[in-house]
C-alpha positions as CSV (number, residue, x, y, z in Angstrom):
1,X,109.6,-26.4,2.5
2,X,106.0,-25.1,3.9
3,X,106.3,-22.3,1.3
4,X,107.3,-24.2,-1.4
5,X,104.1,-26.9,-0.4
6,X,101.8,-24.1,0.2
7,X,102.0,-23.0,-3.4
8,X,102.2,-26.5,-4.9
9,X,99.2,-27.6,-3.4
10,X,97.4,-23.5,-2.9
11,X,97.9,-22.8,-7.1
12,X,95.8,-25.2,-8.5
13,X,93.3,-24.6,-6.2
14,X,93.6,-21.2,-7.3
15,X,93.4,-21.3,-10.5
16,X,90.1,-23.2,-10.6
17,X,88.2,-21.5,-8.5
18,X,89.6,-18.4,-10.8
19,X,88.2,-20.3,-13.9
20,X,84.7,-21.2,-12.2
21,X,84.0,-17.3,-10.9
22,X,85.3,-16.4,-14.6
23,X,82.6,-18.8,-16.1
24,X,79.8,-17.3,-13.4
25,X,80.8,-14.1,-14.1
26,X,80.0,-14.2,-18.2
27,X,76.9,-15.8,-17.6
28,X,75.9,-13.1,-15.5
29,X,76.6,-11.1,-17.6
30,X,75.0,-12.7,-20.4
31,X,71.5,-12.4,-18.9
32,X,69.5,-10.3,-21.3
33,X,67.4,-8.8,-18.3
34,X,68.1,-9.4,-14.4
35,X,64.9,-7.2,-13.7
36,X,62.4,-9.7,-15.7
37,X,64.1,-13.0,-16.0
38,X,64.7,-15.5,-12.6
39,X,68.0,-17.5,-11.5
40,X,67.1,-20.5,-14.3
41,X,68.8,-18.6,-17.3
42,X,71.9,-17.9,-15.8
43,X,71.7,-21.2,-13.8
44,X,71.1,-23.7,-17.0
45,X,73.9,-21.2,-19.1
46,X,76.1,-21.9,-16.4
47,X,75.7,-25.9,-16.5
48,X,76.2,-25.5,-20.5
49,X,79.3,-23.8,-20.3
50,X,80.6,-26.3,-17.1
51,X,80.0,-29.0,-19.3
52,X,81.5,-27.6,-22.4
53,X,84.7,-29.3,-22.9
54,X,86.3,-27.0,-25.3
55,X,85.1,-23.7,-23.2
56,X,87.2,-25.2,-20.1
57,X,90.5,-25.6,-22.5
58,X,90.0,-22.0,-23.6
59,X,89.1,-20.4,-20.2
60,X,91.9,-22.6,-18.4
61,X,94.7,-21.8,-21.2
62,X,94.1,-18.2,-20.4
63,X,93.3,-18.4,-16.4
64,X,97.0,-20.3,-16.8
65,X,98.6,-17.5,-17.9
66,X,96.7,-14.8,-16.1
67,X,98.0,-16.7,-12.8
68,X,101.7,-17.3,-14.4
69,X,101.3,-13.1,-14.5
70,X,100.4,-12.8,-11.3
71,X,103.4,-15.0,-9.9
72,X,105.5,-12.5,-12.2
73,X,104.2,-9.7,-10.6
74,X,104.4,-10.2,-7.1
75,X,108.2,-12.0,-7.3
76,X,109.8,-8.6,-6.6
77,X,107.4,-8.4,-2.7
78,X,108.0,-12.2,-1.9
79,X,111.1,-12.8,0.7
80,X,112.4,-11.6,3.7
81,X,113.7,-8.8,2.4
82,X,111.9,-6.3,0.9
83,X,114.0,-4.8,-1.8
84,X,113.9,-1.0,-3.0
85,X,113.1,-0.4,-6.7
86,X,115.4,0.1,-8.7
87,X,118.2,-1.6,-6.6
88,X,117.9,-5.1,-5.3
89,X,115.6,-6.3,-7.9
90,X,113.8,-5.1,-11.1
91,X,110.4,-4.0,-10.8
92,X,110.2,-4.0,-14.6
93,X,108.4,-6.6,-15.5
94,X,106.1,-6.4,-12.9
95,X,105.2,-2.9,-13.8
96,X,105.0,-4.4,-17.7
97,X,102.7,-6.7,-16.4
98,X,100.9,-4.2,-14.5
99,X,100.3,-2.3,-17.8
100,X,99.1,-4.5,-19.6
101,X,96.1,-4.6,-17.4
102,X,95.8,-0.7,-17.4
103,X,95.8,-1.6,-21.3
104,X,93.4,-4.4,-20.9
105,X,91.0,-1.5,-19.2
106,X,91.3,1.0,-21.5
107,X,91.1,-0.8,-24.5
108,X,87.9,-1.9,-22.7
109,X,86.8,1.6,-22.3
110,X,86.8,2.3,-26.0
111,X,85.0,-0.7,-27.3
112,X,82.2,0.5,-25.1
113,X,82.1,3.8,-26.0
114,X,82.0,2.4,-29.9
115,X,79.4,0.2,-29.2
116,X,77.4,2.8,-27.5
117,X,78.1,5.4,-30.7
118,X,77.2,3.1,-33.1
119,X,74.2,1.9,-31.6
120,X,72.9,4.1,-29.4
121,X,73.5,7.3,-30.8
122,X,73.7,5.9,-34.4
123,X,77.0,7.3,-35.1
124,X,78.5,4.9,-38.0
125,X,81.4,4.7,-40.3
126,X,80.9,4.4,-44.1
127,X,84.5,2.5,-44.5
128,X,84.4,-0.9,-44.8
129,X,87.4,-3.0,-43.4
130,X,88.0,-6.3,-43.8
131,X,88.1,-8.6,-41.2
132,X,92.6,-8.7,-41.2
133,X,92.6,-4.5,-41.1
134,X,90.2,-4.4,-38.2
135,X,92.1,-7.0,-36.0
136,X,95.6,-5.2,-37.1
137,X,93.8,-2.0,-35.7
138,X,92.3,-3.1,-32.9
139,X,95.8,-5.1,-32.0
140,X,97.5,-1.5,-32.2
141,X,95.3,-0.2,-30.2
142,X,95.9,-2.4,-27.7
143,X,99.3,-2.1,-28.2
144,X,99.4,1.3,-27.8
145,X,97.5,1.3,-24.7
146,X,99.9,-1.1,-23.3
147,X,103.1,0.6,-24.5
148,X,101.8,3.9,-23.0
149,X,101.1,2.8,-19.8
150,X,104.3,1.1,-19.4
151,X,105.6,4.4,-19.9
152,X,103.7,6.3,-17.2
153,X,104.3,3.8,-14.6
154,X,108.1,2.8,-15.3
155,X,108.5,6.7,-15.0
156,X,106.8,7.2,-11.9
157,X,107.5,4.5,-9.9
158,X,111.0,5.3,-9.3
159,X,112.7,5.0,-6.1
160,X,109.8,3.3,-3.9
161,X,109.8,0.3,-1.9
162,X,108.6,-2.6,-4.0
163,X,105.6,-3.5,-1.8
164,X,104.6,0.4,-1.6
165,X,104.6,0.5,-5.8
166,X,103.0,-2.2,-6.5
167,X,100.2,-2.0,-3.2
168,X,99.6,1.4,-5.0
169,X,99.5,0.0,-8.4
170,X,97.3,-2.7,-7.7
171,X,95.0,0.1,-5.8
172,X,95.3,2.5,-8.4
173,X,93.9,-0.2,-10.8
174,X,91.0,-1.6,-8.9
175,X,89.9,2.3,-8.4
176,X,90.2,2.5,-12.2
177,X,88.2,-0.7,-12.7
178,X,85.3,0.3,-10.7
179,X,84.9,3.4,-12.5
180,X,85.0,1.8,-15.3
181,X,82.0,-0.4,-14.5
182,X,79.7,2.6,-13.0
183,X,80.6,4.5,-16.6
184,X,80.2,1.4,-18.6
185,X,77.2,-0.3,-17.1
186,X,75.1,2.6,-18.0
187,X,76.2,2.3,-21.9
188,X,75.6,-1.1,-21.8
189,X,72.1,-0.8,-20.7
190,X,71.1,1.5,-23.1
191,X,72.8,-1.0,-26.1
192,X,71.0,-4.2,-25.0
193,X,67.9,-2.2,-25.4
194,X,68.6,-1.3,-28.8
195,X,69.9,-4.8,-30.1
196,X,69.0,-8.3,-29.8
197,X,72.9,-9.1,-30.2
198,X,74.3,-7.8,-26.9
199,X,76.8,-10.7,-25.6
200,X,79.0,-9.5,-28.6
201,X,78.8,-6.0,-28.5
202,X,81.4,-3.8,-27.4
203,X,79.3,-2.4,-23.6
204,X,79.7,-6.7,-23.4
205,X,83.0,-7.3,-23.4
206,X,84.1,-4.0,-21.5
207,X,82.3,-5.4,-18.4
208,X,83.9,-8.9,-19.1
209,X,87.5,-7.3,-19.2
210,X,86.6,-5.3,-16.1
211,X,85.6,-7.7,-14.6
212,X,88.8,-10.1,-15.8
213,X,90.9,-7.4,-14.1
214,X,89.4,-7.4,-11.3
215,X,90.0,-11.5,-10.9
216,X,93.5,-10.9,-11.7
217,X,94.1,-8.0,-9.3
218,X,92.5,-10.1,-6.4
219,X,95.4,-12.7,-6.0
220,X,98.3,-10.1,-6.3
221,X,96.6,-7.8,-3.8
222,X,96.2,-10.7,-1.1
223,X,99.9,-11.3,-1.7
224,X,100.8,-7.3,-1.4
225,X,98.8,-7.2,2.3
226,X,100.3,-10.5,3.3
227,X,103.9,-9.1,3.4
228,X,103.3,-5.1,3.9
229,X,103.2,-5.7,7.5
230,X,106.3,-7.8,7.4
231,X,108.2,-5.8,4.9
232,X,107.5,-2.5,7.0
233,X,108.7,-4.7,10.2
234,X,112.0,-5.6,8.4
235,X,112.6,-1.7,7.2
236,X,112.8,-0.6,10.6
237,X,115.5,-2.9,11.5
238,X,117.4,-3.2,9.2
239,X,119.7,-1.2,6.2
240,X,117.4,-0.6,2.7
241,X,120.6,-0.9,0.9
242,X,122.9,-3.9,2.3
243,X,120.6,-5.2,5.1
244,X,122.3,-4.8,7.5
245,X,120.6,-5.0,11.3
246,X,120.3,-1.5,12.5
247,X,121.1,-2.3,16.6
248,X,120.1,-0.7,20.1
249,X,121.8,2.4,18.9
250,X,121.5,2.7,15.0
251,X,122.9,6.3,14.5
252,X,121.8,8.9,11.6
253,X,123.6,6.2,9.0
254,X,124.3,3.1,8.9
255,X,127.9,1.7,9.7
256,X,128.3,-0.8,7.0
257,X,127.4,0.9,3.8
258,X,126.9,4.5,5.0
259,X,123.5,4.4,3.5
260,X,121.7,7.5,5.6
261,X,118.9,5.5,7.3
262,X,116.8,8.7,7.3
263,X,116.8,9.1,3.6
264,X,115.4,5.5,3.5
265,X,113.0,6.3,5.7
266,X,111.4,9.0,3.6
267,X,111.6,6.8,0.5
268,X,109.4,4.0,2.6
269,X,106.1,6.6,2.5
């Protein structure tokens, strides 16, 4: 019941403080110049947006389903019992999930390395697509980038504790954010200098989605080192694969299932 009322009354709380950082965070971005310009730009374009009506329906439609995500993804760590990947419970869609923000970064990554090509070093195509082919392409290449990460990590993360995959995941995935920010903070820099145009160029919304990751990785992460110490706790007593309490004297294998304890052991690191 204190679980149950912890997240009734903890979500919601949550999720607006997700969707005010969110809003802080694009007007931060959105200043043209942090060097020349004082707090009152950012300050009055965050009292616009906070009073925009329609920017709080679009920014809480998707904070709702970024938080919805996270819920997904940390199901397989939540409980008593940590289970082992692939036995006691999937860790498919969490590692879908998990993709999709790998995808989110990457896709990221090449809008501001086209934005920097185009305008920096001048680099242009000569086709002209209409405004239905470029969204079909940039949609696949999303896609893709989703698809191929699910891939890698479905592959690799075989056989690990849940709490272990996805504490590395989530690690892996901040790492690869910040890097992404020190590579793409430069670019962007260089393109608001040569455009007048910057909150919709490519450098732009790289940060933005780097910075949306980042959000999202927050809450799942808290979660993770919540329950690693309890998880870890629970491994040492207990069977991996029928729970079963080791004892005072718990032998090379355990007496119930026969599942070598040691084995399990080797899988937990």
């Amino acid at each position: 019941m204190r679980r149950w009322l912890i997240l009734i009354l903890g979500i919601p709380v949550y999720t607006f403080l997700l969707m005010v950082l969110a809003t802080g965070i694009v007007c931060a971005l959105a200043v043209e110049d942090w060097a020349s310009e004082d707090w009152s730009e950012f300050l009055w374009d965050l009292l616009d947006l906070l009073r925009d009506g329609e920017w709080w329906v679009d920014v809480g439609i998707l904070t709702i389903v970024a938080v919805g995500a996270q819920a997904i993804f940390v199901i397989p760590v939540i409980g008593k019992r940590p289970p082992k990947a692939p036995r006691s419970r999937s860790l498919k869609a969490s590692l879908i999930i998990a993709a999709a923000v790998a995808g989110t970064l990457t896709f990221g990554l090449m809008l501001a390395f086209t934005e920097f090509a185009g305008t920096v070093l001048e680099i242009s195509s000569d086709s002209d697509l209409d405004f239905w082919t470029a969204e079909a392409i940039v949609t696949a290449i999303f896609v893709g980038s989703w698809a191929f990460w699910s891939a890698v990590l479905l592959v690799f993360c075989r056989g690990i504790w849940a709490d272990r995959t996805l504490g590395r995941v989530v690690g892996l995935l901040l790492g690869g954010t910040l890097l992404e920010v020190l590579v793409v903070l430069p670019l962007d820099i260089m393109v608001r200098r040569r455009t007048d145009c910057y909150c919709f160029s490519g450098t732009f919304f790289g940060l933005c989605l780097a910075a949306g990751a980042t959000l999202w990785l927050t809450g799942p992460g808290i979660v993770i080192a919540l329950t690693s110490k309890k998880h870890r706790a629970w491994r040492q007593t207990h069977c991996g694969r029928c729970a079963y309490p080791k004892g005072p004297s718990p032998g090379p294998a355990c007496p119930e299932c026969g599942y070598a304890w040691l084995d399990a052991s080797r899988t937990s690191e």
